[in-house]
N, C-alpha and C positions, 0 to 999 in steps of 0.2 A: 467383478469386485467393486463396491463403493470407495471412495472415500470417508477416511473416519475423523484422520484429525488435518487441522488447520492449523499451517505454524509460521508465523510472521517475522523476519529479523532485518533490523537494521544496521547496515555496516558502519556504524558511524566509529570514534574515536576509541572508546569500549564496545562491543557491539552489545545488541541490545535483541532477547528473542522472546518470542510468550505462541503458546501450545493451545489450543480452544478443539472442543469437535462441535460435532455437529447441532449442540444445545447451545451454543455460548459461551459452554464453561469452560474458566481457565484453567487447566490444571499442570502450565508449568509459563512462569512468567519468572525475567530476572537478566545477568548481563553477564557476558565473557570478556573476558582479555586475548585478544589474536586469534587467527584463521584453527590453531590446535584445539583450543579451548570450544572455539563454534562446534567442530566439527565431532567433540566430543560431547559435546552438549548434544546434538543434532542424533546421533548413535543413541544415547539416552533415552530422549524425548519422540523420536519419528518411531512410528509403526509400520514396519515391514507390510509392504504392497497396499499402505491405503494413508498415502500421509500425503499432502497438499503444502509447500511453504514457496511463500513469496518474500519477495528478497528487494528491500529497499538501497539497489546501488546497481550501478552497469555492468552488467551479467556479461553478453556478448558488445565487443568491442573489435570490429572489423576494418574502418574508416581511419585510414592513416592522417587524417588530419580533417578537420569544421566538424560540424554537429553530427549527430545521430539521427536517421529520418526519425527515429520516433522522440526523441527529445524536440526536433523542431513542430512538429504535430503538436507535443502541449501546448506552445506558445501558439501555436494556429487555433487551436481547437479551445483553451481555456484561458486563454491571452485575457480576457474581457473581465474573467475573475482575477484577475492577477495573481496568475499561476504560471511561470516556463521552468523550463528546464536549464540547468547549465549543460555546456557543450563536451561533450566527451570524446575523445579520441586516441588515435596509439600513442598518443607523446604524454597524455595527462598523466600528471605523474603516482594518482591513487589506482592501485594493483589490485586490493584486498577485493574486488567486486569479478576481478578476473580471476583469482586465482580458486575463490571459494568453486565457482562449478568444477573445475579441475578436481578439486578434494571430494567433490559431489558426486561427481563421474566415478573416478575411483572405488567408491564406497556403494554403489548400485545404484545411484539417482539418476534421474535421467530430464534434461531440460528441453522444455515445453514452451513454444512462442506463441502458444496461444490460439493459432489462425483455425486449427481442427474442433476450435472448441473446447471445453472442458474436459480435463482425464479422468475416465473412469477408472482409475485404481493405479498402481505401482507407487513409487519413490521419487514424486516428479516437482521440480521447482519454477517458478519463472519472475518475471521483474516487476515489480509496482514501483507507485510514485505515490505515497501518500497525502501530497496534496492535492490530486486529481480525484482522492478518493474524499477528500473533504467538500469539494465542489460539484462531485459528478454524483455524489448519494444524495439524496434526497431530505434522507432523514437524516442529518446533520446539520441541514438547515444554512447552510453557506450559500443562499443560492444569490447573493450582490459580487461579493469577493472573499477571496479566503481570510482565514483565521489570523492574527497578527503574532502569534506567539512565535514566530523564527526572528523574522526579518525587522528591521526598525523600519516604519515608514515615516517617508519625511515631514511627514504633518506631525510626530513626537520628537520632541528634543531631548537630545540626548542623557539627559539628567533627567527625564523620566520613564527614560525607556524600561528600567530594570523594575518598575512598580507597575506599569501599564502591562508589558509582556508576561507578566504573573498573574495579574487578573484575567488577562484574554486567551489565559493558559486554564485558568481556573474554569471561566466559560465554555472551553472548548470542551474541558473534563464533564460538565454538564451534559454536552451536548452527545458525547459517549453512552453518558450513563442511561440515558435515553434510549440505544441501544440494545435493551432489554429487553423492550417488546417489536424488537424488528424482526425482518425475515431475511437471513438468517440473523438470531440476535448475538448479543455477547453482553457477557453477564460478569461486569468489574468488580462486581464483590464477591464474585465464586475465589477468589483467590487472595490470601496475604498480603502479595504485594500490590497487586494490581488494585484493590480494594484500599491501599493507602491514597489514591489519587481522591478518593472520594476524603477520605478523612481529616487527608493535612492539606491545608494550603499551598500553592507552587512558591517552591523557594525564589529571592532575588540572589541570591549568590551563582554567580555564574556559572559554576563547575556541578553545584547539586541540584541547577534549576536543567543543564545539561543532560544529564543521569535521568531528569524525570522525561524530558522530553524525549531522549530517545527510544525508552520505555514506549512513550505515548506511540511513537511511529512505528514500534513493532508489536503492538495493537492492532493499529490498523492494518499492518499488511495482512493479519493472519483474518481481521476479518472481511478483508477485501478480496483473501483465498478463497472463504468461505462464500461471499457473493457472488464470486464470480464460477462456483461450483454449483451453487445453489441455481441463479438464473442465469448463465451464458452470456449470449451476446444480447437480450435482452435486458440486462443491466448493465454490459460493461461493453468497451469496444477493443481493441488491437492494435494499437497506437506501432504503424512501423508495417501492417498489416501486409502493404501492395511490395513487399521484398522481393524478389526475384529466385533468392535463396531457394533449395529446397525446404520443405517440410522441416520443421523442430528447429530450422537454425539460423531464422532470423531472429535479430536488435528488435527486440519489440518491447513495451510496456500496457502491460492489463490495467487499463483504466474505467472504473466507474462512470458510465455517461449518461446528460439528458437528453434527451433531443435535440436542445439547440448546441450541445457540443459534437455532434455527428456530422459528418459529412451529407451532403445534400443527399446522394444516394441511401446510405446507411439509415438515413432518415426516413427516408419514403418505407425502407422493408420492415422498420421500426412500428410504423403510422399503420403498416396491413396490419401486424399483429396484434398492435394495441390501439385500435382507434382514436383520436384526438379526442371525440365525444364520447368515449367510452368510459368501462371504470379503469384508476387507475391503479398499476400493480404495486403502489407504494403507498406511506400515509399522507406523502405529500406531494404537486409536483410544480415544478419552475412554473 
């Protein structure tokens, strides 16, 4: 059984989910209020034994206390783009990231860390980090440092920060829309809402400029599902990989990678497959 749809969500303060298969197209993008409302959404929108969602928040949380190995992995691995992780562990106080697989598990899902590779069919979810997917894809075009639309960096002062983070929000929408003719692509005008990012400008009012972006980041994770279905470990790597754990139940995060974010190893089995001098399997590369 394949995979048919790709479905992206962000745990953020509303959560935020959008549904793609395997053309691109959106055909369910939009926000809930709480883990009932997700999980009814979810019921909705997944397709019985062939649905694919990645999940922007800390899934498995096992380390009573410091970082998560794959949260410190970002920072090792994509440090240089100025991409890390925050530190998660049992005492932090956000749940919603723990409790969603539980409601997942319950309802026939089943969570995937990645290490066997992509699943071929069931109800199966696992963790992104969408900034690793802005850096480690190619065709997104971040290949200095990530996009400035979260974080203020100290070179904006404060009093422009709410016009600058709108324009490099708007950019970013660009660099989406672009998107269209990738492998696999995603197609922001197949759908209502998603197709407003192209239309209206990113708001500066805090709360509605929040709403779009968390939108933005459950974009990406559904097409970061999709990439990482589409090409393996040939586009993305396993961030949390070397666990100990058995099978299905490590902390890990599916990340988008170049070359030069691989581990020296992971790099060489990279280099057999796709030669340095060869063609390359994207439109563009670092």
């Amino acid at each position: 059984m394949r995979i048919e749809r790709f479905i992206g969500i962000d745990l953020a303060w509303a959560q935020s989910g959008a549904r793609t298969n395997a053309h691109g197209v959106v055909s369910e993008c939009g926000w809930t209020r709480g883990l009932k409302e997700t999980m009814s959404w979810l019921a909705r929108t997944a397709v019985d034994g062939s649905t694919l969602a990645f999940v922007d928040a800390p899934l498995i949380v096992d380390n009573p206390a410091g970082q998560r190995p794959c949260e410190r992995q970002v920072g090792q691995r994509y440090g240089r783009w100025k991409v890390s992780a925050n530190s998660t562990n049992q005492s932090s106080p956000r749940e919603a990231g723990v409790l969603l697989p539980e409601r997942l598990e319950e309802s026939g899902w089943a969570y995937d860390d990645g290490r066997g590779g992509p699943p071929t069919g069931s109800l199966v979810f696992s963790e992104c980090y969408p900034y690793t997917t802005l850096v480690g894809a190619a065709e997104l075009g971040y290949d200095e440092e990530r996009p400035t639309y979260k974080r203020r960096p100290a070179r904006v002062p404060t009093t422009q920060w709410r016009a600058v983070r709108a324009a490099e929000c708007d950019r970013l929408i660009g660099h989406l829309a672009g998107l269209a003719t990738a492998d696999p692509p995603l197609l922001l005008s197949s759908h209502p809402v998603s197709r407003q990012l192209l239309s209206e400008p990113s708001p500066q009012k805090a709360a509605d400029y929040k709403h779009r972006e968390d939108l933005i980041d459950a974009l990406l994770c559904a097409w970061t599902a999709a990439l990482w279905y589409r090409h393996g470990l040939g586009r993305c790597q396993v961030l949390g990989a070397d666990s100990s754990l058995p099978p299905g139940q490590a902390p890990t995060i599916i990340a988008p990678a170049g070359l030069e974010q691989r581990r020296d190893g992971e790099r060489r089995s990279i280099e057999e497959i796709q030669p340095l001098d060869g063609p390359s399997p994207v439109a563009s590369r670092r």
